[in-house]
N, C-alpha and C positions, 0 to 999 in steps of 0.2 A: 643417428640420421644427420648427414653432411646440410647447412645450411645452405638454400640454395635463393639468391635475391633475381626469382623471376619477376618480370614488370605488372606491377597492379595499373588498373585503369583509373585511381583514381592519383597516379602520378604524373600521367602523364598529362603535359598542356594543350594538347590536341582535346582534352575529353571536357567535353560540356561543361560548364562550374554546376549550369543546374542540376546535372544528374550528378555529380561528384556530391552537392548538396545535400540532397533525398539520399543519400548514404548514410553521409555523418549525422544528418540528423537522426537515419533509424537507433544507430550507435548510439546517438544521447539518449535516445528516448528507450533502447533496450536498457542501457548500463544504470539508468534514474529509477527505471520500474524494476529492476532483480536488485536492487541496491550491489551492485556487483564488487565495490569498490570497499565496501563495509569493513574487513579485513584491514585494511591499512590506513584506516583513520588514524590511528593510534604513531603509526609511522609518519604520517604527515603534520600532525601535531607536535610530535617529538621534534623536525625536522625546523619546523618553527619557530619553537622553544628553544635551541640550541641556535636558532641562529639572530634571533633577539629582533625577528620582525614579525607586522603584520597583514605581510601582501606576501602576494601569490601573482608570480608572475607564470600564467599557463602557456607553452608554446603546440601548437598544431593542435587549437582546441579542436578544430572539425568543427560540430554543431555543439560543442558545448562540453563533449564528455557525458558524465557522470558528476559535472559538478555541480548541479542545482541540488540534486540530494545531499552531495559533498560535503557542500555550504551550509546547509539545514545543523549537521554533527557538527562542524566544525566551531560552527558559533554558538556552539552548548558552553565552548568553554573558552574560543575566542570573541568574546561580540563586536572587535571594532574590524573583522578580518576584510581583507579587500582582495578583490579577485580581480586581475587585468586578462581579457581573453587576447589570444592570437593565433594568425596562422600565417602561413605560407599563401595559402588561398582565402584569403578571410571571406566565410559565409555568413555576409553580417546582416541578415535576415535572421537567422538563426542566433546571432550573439544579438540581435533588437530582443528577438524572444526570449532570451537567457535573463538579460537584464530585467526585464518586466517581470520575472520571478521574485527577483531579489532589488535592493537598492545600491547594495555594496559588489556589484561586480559594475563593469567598465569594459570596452573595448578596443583595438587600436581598430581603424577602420584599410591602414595600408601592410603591406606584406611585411611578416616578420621571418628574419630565418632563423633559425635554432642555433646556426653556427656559428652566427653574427651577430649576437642579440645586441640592437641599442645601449646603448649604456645610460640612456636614462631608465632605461624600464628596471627599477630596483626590488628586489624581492627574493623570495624564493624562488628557483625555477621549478614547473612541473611538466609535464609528459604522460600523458597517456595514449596508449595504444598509437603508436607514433614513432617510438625508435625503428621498430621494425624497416620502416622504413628508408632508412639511411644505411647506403653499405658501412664496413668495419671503417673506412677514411674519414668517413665523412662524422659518424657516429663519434668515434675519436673527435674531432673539432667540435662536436656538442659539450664535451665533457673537458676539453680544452679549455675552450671560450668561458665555460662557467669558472673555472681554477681560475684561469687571467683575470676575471672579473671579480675576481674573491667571492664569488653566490653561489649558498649553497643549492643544489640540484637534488630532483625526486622525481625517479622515471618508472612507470608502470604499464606492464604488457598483460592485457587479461587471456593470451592464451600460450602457447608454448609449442615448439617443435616436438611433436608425437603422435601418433597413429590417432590414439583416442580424441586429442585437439581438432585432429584434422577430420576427423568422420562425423563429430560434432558442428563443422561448419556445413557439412554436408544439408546439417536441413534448415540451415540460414534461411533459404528461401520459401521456405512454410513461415517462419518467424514475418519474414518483411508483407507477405500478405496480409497476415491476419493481423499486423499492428498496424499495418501503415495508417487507415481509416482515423486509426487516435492519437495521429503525429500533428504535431499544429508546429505553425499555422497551415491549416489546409489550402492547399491548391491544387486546381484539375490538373494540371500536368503530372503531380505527384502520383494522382490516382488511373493518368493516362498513362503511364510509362512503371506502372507496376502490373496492372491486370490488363489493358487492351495489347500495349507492347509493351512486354515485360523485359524492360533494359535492367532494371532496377533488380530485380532478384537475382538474374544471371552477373551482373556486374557483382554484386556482393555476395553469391556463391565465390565465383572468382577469386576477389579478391581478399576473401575472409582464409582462404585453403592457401594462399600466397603467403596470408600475413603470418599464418602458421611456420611455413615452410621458411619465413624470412626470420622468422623471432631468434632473438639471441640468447643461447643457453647463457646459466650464471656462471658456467666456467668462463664462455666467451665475453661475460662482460667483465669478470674480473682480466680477462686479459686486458681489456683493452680499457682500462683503468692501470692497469702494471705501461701503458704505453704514456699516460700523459705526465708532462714536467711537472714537475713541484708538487708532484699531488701526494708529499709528505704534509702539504697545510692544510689538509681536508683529512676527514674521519669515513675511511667508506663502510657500505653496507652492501649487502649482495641477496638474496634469499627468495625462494615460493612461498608460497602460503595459499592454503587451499581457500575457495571462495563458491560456494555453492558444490554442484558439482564436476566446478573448472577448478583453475589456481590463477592464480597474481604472483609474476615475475616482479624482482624489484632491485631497483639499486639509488644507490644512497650516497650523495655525496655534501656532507655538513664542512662548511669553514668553520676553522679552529679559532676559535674569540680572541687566541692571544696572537692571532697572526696579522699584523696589520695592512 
């Protein structure tokens, strides 16, 4: 199945921040209650490990991800780990909420873009459910930008280009009903624009059947790793792994400690 980057709504700037909001936040609060993410603990600690820090720099957190769970594993066996959230669109109601789970996460509160990351923001880079998003130019300058910057990178898609992916987003919208009620922090609108006007389930039918259709096989990211310079000073990784009964896309890019 040919990769096809039709426009999600919640890319576009024309579309509400609130209701792009009431998305990411289902997305946190689905990916923290199925522990979805469970699978690649192991890879994101390794990725840490080799690269001799203990921050996380997350880019296009949305509402958060799956990191509050994340964070719970992660500090089993990192306890001083620091988590900086950001996005493109920072929904920082949702990153107030994040933080008042935990002590050791943080925020930037202005727009970060993935392909430009500041250069003070030091860390590990992450990605979740979020490359999708970027055509193959732009994706390329994510993977870029990290090599230039010497940090290493850790990107993960929880769903994939295939028939089955995609029929599974199909009952997204039973999903956003029956959790929304125990998404916090609650507000009317959340619960006006799911069941009076249901913008909310149809936008993330949409755009869940997109992100499918947008996601990048591992052949396609090993290409476009075969496209960035110097990425002989990086260690890549590429691979699925199953997570429930979806999979976790993932690719892997570690700086080599002897590269200065």
């Amino acid at each position: 199945m040919k990769r096809i980057h039709v426009f999600e709504f919640e890319d576009q700037k024309w579309f509400p921040s609130f209701l792009r909001n009431y998305g990411t936040d289902f997305l946190q609060f689905l990916s923290n209650k199925t522990k979805m993410y469970k699978p690649v603990v192991p890879l994101i600690k390794d990725v840490l490990q080799k690269s001799n820090t203990n921050q996380i720099i997350d880019l296009g957190s949305g509402g958060g991800g799956g990191l509050i769970w994340l964070n719970t594993e992660l500090k089993k066996d990192i306890p001083d780990l620091k988590i900086m959230l950001t996005d493109y669109y920072p929904n920082i109601q949702a990153f107030e909420h994040t933080k008042e789970q935990a002590k050791n996460f943080e925020y930037r509160e202005t727009p970060v873009d993935a392909r430009n990351v500041p250069e003070e923001l030091k860390g590990v880079r992450t990605q979740f459910l979020s490359l999708h998003h970027f055509k193959p130019e732009d994706a390329k300058k994510i993977l870029q930008n990290a090599v230039d910057s010497n940090t290493s990178i850790a990107i993960f898609e929880a769903q994939e280009r295939s028939i089955p992916s995609i029929l599974a987003m199909i009952f997204s919208p039973i999903s956003v009903l029956f959790i929304t009620p125990f998404i916090k922090p609650f507000t009317i609108g959340r619960i006006l624009f799911t069941y009076f006007i249901p913008i909310v389930p149809i936008f993330v039918l949409w755009d869940g059947i997109v992100s499918s259709l947008r996601t990048y096989s591992v052949k396609e990211m090993n290409e476009l790793i075969e496209q960035v310079d110097q990425k002989e000073n990086f260690e890549w990784k590429t691979g699925k792994i199953k997570s429930g009964p979806g999979v976790i896309l993932y690719l892997l890019g570690i700086k080599k400690i002897n590269i200065n």
